[in-house]
C-alpha positions as CSV (number, residue, x, y, z in Angstrom):
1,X,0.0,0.0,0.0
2,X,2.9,2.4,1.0
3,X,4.5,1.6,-2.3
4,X,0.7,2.4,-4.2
5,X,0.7,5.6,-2.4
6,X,4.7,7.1,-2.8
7,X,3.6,6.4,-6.8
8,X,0.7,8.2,-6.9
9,X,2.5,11.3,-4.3
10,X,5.4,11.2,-7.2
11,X,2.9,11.0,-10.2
12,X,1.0,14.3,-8.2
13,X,4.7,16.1,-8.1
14,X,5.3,15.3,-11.8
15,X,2.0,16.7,-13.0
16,X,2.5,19.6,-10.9
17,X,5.6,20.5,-11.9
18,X,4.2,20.3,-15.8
19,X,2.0,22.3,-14.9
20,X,4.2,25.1,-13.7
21,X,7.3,24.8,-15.4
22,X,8.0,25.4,-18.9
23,X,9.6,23.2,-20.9
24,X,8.9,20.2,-18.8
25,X,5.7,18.9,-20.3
26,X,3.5,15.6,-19.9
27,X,0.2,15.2,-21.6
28,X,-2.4,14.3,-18.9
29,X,-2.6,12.8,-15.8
30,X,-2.4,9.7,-16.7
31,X,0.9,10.0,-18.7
32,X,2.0,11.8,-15.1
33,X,1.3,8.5,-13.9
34,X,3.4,6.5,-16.6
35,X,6.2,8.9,-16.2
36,X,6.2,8.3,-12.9
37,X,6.4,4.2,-13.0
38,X,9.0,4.3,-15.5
39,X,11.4,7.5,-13.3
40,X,10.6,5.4,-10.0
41,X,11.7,2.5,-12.0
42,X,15.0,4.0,-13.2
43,X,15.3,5.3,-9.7
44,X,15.1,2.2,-8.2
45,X,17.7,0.4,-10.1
46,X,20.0,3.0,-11.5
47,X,19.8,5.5,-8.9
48,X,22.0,4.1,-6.2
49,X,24.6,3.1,-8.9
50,X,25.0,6.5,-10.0
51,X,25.3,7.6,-6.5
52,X,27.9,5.3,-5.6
53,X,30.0,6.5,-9.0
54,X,29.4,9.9,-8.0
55,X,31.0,8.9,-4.7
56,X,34.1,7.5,-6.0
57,X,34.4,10.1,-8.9
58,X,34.0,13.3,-6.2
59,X,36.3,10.9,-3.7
60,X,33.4,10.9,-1.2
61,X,32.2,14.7,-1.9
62,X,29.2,13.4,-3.1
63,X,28.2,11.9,-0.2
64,X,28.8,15.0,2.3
65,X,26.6,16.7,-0.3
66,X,24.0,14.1,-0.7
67,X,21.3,16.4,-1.4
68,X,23.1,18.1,-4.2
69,X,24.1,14.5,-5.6
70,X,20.5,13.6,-5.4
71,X,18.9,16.3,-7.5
72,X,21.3,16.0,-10.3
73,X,20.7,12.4,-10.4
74,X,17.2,12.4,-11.0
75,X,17.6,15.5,-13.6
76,X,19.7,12.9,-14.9
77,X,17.3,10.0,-14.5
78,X,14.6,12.4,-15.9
79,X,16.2,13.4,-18.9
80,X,16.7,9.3,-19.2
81,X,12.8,8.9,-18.8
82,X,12.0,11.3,-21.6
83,X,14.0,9.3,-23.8
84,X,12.3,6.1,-22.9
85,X,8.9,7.6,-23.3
86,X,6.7,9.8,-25.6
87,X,4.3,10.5,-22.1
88,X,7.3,13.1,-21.0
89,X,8.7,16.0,-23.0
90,X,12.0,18.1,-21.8
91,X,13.7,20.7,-23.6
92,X,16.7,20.5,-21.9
93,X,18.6,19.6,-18.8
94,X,18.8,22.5,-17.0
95,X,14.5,22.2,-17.3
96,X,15.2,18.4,-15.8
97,X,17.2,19.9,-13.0
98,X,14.7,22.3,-12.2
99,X,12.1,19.9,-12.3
100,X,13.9,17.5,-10.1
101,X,14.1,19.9,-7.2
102,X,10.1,21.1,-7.9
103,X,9.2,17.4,-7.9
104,X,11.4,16.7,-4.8
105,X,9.2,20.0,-3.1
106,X,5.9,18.8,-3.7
107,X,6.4,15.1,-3.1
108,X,7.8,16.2,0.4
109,X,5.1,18.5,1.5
110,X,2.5,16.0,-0.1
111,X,3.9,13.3,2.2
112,X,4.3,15.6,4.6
113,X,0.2,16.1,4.8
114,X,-0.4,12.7,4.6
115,X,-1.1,11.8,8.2
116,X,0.9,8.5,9.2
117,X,2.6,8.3,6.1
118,X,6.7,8.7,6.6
């Protein structure tokens, strides 16, 4: 159930940010959803790879500045999404960048106002 609802929180922050930011478009709610599955996908086996070369390639920088590291890997793993998927449209990465950080926002307050849910 917890995994049914952090989908639907993400798919929320990726049609919000559509919504608001230019250049970072997706063509209903529905294709939010998609978009979601296939990012949280990527995420889920690619993201902590990426981390851990970051690691090594910054010689452990990347993990004092975790946040930072975070954000550009899923600009990265966003601008990977929109090449696996005609749902998701990005001009370019500095838009994917921007949307990471407004997707990371509003999932965090959404789960944030979600009583119970961590």
């Amino acid at each position: 159930m917890r995994m049914l609802i952090s989908w639907l929180i993400l798919s929320f922050g990726v049609w919000v940010t559509a919504a608001i930011l230019p250049g970072f478009r997706v063509k209903d709610f529905r294709s939010a959803i998609i978009v979601a599955a296939i990012f949280g996908l990527l995420n889920f086996f690619l993201g902590w790879l990426l981390f851990f070369v970051f690691t090594v390639m910054t010689i452990g920088l990347a993990w004092l500045f975790a946040f930072i590291t975070r954000w550009i890997i899923n600009a990265i793993l966003l601008a990977v999404t929109d090449h696996f998927t005609d749902h998701l449209s990005i001009d370019r990465f500095s838009t994917a960048l921007l949307a990471g950080m407004i997707i990371s926002i509003v999932a965090g307050v959404t789960r944030a106002l979600i009583p119970g849910f961590p």
